[in-house]
C-alpha positions in Angstrom: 4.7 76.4 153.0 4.6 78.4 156.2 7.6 80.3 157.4 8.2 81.2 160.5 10.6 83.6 161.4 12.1 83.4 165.4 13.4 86.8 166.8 15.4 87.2 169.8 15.3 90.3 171.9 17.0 91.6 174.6 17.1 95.5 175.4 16.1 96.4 171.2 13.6 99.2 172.0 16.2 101.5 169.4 15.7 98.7 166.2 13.1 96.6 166.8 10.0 98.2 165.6 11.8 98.8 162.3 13.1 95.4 162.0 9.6 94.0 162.5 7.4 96.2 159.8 10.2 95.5 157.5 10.4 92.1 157.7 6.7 91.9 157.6 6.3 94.4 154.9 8.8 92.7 152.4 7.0 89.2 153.5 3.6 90.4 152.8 4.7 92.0 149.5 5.5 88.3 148.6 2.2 86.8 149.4 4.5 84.6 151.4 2.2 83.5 154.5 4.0 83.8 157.6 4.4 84.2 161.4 7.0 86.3 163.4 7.9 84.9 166.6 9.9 87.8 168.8 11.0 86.1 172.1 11.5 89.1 174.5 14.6 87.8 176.8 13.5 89.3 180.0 14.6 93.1 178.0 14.5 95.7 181.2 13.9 99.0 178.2 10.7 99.1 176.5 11.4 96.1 174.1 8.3 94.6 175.3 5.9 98.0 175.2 7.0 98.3 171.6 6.0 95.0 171.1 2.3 95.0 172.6 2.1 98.4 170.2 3.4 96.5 167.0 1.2 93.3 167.3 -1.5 95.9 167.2 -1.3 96.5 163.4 0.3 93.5 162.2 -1.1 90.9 163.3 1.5 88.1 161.7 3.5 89.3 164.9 3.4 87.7 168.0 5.9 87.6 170.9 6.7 85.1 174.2 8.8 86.2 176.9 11.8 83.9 178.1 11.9 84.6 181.7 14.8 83.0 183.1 17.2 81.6 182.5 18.3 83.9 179.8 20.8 84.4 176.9 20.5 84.2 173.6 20.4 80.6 172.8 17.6 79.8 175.3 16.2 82.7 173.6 15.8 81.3 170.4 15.4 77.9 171.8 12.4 78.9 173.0 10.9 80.5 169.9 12.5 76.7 168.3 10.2 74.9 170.6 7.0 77.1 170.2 6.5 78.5 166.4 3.6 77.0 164.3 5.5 77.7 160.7 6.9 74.1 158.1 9.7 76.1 158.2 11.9 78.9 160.4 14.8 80.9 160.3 16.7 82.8 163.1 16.6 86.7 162.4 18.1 89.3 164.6 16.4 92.3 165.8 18.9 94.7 165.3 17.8 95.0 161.1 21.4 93.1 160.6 19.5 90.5 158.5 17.9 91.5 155.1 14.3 90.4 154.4 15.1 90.2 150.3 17.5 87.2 151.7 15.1 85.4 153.7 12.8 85.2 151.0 15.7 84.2 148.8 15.8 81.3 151.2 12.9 80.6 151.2 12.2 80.4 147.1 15.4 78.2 147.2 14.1 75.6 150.3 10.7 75.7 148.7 11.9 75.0 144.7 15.4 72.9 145.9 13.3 70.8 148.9 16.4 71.1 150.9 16.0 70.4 154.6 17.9 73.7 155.2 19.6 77.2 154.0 22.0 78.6 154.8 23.9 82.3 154.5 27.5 83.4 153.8 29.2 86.7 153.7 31.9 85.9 152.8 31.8 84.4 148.7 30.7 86.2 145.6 27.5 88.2 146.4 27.7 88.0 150.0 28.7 91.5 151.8 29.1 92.6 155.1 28.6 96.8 155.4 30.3 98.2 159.0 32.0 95.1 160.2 34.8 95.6 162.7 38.0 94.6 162.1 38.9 92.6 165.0 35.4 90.6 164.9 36.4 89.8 161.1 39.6 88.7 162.0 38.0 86.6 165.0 35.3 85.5 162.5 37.6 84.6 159.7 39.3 82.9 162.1 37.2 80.7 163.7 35.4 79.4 160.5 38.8 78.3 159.7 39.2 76.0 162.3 35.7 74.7 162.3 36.0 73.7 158.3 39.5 72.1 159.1 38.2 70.6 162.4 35.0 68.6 160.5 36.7 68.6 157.0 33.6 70.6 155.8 33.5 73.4 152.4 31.0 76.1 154.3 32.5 79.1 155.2 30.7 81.3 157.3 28.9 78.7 160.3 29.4 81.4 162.8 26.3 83.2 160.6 23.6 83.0 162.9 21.3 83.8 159.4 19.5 80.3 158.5 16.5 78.5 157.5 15.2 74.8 158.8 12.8 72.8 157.9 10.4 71.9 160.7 11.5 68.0 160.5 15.1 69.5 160.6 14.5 71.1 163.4 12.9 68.3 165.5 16.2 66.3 164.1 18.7 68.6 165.8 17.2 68.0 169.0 18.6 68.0 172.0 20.0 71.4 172.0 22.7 72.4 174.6 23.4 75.7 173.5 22.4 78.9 176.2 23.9 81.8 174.4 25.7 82.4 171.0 27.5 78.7 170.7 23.4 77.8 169.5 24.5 79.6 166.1 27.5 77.0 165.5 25.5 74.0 167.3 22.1 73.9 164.9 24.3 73.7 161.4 27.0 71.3 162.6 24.2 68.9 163.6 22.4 69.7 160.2 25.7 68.6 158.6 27.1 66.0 160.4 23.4 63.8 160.8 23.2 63.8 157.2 20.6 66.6 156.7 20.7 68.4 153.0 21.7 72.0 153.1 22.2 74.6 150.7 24.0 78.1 150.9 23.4 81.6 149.5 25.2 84.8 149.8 23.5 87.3 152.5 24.1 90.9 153.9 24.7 91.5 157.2 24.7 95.3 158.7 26.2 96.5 161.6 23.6 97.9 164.3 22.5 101.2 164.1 21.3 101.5 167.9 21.9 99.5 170.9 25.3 97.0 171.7 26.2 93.8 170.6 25.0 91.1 173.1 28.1 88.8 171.9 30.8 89.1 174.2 33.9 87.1 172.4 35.6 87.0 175.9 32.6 84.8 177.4 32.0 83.1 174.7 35.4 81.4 173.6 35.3 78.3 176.1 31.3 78.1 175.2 32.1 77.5 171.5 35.2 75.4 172.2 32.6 72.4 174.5 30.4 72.6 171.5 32.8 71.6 168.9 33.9 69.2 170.8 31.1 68.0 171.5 30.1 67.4 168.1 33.3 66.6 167.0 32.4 63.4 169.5 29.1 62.7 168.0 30.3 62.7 164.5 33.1 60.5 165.5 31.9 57.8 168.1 28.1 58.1 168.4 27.8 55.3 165.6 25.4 57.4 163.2 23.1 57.2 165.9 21.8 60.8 165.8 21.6 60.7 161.6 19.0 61.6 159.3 16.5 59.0 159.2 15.2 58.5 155.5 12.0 57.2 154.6 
């Protein structure tokens, strides 16, 4: 089974190069064949010099550029419509992801046959090193209302951290999603059209270099129309949108 891993990139000339060889190197370590799919979005440093250098060596790198519009979910959107891998996750240039969980994902999707995996920080063996206190509370918060709102157990949909099957992934489709709102849009679908899912506990690692490219202020009234939007499928689109088993 061939994983594909979909990076997004915008301005990560500070982290990306060591993001990549890890990832690659931990994969590789594994005999676990692979792609990594970096989607430069439009970056104005040197994201995209560093990545003409790094595809030079490893050769299970390759990169598109999103030229317009940008933002983080037509970022990855992009790398969702384009990877070649039975399965992909979303992994963040900035090294906050560990590679020893993605391949804990992948055993699991792999042995388990789930149609996708998902992370949490938040129960026993998750941990999140350097996390501010005001995006916890906001984080804490907001998971709240989105397992009250669709009466769901998982705790941490905000987690942008996740693997999908490639039949998943066709399943979700349409997307909506421009920026960050795509992280809370592709697991609601997965759980509300009847798609299996499993979770693990994952790290996550504040940035080292560079800024966050989340701006809660923006993004408030963007996650709000996505919740509601899906809070309408699941409620009046008749099962049209589920899972359909063979």
């Amino acid at each position: 089974m061939k994983l594909s891993v979909v990076i997004p990139a915008y301005n990560e000339e500070g982290c990306l190069e060591e993001t990549l060889r890890n990832l690659v190197s931990a994969l590789s370590a594994k005999g676990i064949e692979h792609e990594v799919l970096v989607i430069n979005d439009n970056s104005k440093d040197r994201t995209l010099d560093i990545l003409e250098d790094v595809e030079k060596e490893l050769p299970t790198v390759r990169h598109l550029t999103n030229i317009s519009p940008n933002g983080f979910g037509y970022a990855v959107r992009k790398g969702l419509e384009n990877f070649n891998g039975d399965c992909v996750a979303v992994f963040m240039a900035d090294s906050s992801d560990d590679p020893l969980d993605l391949i804990a994902f992948y055993n699991l999707m792999r042995k388990d046959g789930c149609d996708a995996v998902f992370g949490t920080r938040w129960r026993n063996g998750g941990k999140a090193y350097d996390y501010p206190t005001h995006k916890r509370w906001l984080n804490r918060l907001a998971n709240r209302i989105i397992r009250v709102l669709f009466r769901i157990k998982y705790d941490d949909t905000t987690n942008a951290f996740k693997l999908y099957k490639r039949e998943t992934v066709e399943g979700l489709k349409p997307f909506l999603s421009p920026h960050f709102n795509l992280t809370i849009e592709l697991p609601l679908k997965v759980i509300i059209r009847g798609y299996s899912y499993k979770v693990l506990p994952n790290s996550w690692t504040n940035r080292k270099s560079g800024e966050s490219k989340l701006k809660i202020r923006e993004m408030g009234t963007r996650y709000f129309f996505i919740l509601m939007y899906i809070l309408i499928e699941k409620y009046f689109s008749h099962g049209d949108f589920k899972k359909k088993w063979d």
